[in-house]
N, C-alpha and C positions, 0 to 999 in steps of 0.2 A: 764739366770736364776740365779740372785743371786750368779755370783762367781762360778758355779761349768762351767767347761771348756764343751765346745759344744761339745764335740768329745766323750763325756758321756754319752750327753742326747740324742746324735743324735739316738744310736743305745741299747739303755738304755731297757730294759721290762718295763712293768708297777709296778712292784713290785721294782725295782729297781731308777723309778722315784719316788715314794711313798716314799720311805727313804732318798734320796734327797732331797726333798721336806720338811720331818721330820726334818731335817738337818737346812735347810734354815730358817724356822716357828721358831725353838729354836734359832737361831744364831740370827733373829728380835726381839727376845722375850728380848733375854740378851742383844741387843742394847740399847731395850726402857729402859729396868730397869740401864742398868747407865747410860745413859743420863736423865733419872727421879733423879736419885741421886744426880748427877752434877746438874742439875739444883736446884733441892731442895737448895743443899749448897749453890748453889750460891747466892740464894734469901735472905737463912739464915745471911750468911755473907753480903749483901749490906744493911741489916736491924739490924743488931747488933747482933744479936742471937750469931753470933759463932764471933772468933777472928782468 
């Protein structure tokens, strides 16, 4: 699951997956937004916009 070690999930409550899982959602979220950034610049830059 995303990085968090088996030995967590194995014996984890439901309440305690649930925040894990919270975890994981925000850690994807902040992936996409700077790889959305990198790629922006990058476009920027092969087009001239930025230097």
């Amino acid at each position: 699951m995303h990085g968090v070690p088996i030995e967590l999930v194995d014996h984890a409550t439901a309440d305690q997956l649930a925040v894990m899982q919270e975890i994981v959602n925000r850690d994807i979220e902040e992936r996409f937004k700077i790889n959305s950034t990198a790629t922006n610049n990058g476009i920027a830059t092969a087009f001239g916009a930025k230097k």
